[in-house]
RODO-2510 file (C-alpha; in nm, 4 decimals, decimal comma):
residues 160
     n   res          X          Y          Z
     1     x     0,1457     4,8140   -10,5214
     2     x     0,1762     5,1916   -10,5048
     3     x     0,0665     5,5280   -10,6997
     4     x     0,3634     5,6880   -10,7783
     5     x     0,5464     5,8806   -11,0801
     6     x     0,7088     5,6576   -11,3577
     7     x     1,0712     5,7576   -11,2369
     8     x     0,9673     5,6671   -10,8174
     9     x     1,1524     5,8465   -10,5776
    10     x     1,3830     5,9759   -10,8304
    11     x     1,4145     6,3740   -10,7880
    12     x     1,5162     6,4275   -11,1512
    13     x     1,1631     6,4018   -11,2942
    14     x     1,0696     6,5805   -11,5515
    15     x     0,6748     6,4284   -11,5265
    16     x     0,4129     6,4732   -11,2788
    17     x     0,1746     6,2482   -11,4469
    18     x     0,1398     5,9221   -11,1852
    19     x     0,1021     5,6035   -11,2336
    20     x     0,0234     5,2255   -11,0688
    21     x     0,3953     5,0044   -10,9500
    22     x     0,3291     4,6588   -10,9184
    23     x     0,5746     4,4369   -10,7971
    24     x     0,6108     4,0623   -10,9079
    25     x     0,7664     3,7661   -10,7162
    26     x     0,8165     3,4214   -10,9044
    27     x     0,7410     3,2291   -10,5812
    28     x     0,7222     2,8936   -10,8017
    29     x     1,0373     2,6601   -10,8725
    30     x     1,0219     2,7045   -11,2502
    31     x     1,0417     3,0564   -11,4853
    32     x     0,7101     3,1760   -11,5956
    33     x     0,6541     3,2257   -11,9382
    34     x     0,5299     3,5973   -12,0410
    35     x     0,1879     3,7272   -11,8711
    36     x     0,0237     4,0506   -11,8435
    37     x    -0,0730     4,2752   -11,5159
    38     x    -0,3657     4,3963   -11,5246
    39     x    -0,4746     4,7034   -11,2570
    40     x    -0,8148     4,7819   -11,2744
    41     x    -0,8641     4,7078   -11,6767
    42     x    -0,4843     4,8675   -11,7450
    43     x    -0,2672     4,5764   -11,8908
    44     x     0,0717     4,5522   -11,8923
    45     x     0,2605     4,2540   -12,1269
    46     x     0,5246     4,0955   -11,9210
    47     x     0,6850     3,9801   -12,2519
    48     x     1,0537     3,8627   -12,0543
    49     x     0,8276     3,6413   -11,8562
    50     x     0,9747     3,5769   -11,4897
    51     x     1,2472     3,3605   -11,3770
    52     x     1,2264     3,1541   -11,0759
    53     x     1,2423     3,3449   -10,7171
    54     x     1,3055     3,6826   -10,9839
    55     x     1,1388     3,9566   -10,8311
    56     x     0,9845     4,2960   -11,1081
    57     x     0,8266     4,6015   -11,0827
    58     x     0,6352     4,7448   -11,3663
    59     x     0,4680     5,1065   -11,4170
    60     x     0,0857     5,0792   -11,5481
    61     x     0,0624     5,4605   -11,6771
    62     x    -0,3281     5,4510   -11,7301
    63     x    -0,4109     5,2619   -11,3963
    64     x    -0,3922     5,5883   -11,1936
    65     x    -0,7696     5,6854   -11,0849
    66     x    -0,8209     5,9360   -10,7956
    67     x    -0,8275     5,7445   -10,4050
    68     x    -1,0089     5,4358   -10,5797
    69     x    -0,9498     5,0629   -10,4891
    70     x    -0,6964     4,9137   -10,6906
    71     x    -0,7161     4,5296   -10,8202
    72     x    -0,3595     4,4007   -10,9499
    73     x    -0,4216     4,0682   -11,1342
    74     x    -0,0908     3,8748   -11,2052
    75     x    -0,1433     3,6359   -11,4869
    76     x    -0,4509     3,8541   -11,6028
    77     x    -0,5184     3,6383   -11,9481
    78     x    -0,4035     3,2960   -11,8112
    79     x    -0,1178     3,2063   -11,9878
    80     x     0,0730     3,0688   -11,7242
    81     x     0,0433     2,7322   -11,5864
    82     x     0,0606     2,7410   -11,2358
    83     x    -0,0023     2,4930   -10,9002
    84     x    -0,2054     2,7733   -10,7226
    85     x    -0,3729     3,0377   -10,9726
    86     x    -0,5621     3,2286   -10,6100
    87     x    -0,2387     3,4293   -10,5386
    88     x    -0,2332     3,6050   -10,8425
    89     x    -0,4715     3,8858   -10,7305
    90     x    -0,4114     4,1875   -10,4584
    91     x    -0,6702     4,4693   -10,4037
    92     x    -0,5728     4,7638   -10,1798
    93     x    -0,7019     5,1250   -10,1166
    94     x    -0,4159     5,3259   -10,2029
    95     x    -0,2702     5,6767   -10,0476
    96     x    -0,1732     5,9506   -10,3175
    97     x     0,1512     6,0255   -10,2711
    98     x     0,3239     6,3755   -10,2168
    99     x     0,5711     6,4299   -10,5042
   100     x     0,9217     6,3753   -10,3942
   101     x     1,1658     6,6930   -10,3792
   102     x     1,3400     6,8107   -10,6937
   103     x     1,6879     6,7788   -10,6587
   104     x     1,9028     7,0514   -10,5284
   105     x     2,1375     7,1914   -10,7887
   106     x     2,5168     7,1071   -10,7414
   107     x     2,7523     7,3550   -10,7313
   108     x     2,9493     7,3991   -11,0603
   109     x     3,3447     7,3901   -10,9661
   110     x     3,4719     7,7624   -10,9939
   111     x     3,7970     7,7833   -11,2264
   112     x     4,1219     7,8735   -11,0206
   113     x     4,4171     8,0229   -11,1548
   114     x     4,7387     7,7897   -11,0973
   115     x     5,0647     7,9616   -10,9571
   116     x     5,3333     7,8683   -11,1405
   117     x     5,6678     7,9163   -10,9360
   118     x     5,8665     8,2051   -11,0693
   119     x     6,1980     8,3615   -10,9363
   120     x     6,0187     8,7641   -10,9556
   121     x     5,7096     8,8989   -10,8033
   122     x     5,3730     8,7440   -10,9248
   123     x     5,0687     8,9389   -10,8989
   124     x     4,7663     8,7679   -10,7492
   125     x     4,5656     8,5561   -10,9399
   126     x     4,1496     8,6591   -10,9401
   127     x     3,9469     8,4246   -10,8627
   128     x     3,5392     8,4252   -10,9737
   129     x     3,2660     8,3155   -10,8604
   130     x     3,0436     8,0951   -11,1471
   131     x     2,6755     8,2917   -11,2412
   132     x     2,4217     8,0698   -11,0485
   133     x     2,0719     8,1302   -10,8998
   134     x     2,1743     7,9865   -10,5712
   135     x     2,4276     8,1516   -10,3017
   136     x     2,7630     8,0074   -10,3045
   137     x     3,0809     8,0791   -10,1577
   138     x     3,2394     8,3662   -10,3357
   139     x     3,6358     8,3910   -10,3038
   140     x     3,7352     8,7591   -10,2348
   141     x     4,1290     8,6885   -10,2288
   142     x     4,4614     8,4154   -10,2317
   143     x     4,7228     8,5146   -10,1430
   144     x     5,0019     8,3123   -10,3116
   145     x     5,3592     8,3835   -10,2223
   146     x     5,5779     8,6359   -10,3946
   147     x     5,8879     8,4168   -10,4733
   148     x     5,8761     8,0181   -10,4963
   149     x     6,2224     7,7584   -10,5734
   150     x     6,1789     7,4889   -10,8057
   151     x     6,0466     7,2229   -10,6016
   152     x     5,9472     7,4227   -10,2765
   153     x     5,6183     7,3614   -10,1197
   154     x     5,3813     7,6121   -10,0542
   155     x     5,0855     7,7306    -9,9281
   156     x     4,7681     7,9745   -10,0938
   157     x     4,5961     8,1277    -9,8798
   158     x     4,2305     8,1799   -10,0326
   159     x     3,9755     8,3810    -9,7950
   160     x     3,6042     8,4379    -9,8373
***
């Protein structure tokens, strides 16, 4: 059981609001039938029920309260029949968490101009740079060669 935000560790949130995870093991040989999760009075229906040895995690928005002891209650309402109904319960003190980085933008892939072999003189293609907020490499020239045979290999030159 954890406080965390709806998406986890996921750095493209777009929420700071947290929440209650609770994680569910079927430790029984047969697939419960649906329950609800209850964290400190915050329910959760479990509608898909659980199969056997399946293992879920669900988000109880409303369970968040600030550096309180959390009670998770498996089975809150009873529903499912079970050999041993005293492992259904977990209470913990729990940590808030530090919200996880945003993620770092990637950079967008700058549009180069293709040489296309030619028997004359071709004059260098320019090269830009895409408009971003972050500091990229920024191509100042390539160099491609003057004169190029059908089928010859060769080699730009691009310096920054």
């Amino acid at each position: 059981m954890w406080i965390q935000l709806e998406t986890g560790d996921d750095c493209d949130y777009t929420s700071t609001a947290l929440g209650v995870r609770v994680w569910v093991e079927n430790i029984g040989g047969g697939d419960a039938f649906p329950f609800v999760v209850d964290v400190n009075g915050s329910q959760q229906d479990i509608s898909s029920g659980l199969e056997a040895s399946q293992v879920i995690s669900t988000w109880l928005a409303d369970a968040y309260t600030w550096a309180a002891e959390y009670t998770a209650f498996v089975d809150a309402t009873f529903l499912v029949e079970e050999s041993n109904e005293d492992n259904n319960q977990l209470t913990q003190f729990l940590p808030i968490p530090t919200l996880p980085p945003t993620c770092t933008p990637t950079a967008t892939p700058m549009s180069t101009a293709t040489p296309s072999p030619t028997l004359g003189p071709t004059p260098t293609p320019e090269a830009t740079s895409p408009q971003t907020d972050a500091e990229f490499v920024r191509i100042l020239e390539v160099d491609v060669p003057d004169q190029v045979s059908a089928g010859e290999l060769f080699v730009v030159t691009i310096r920054y």
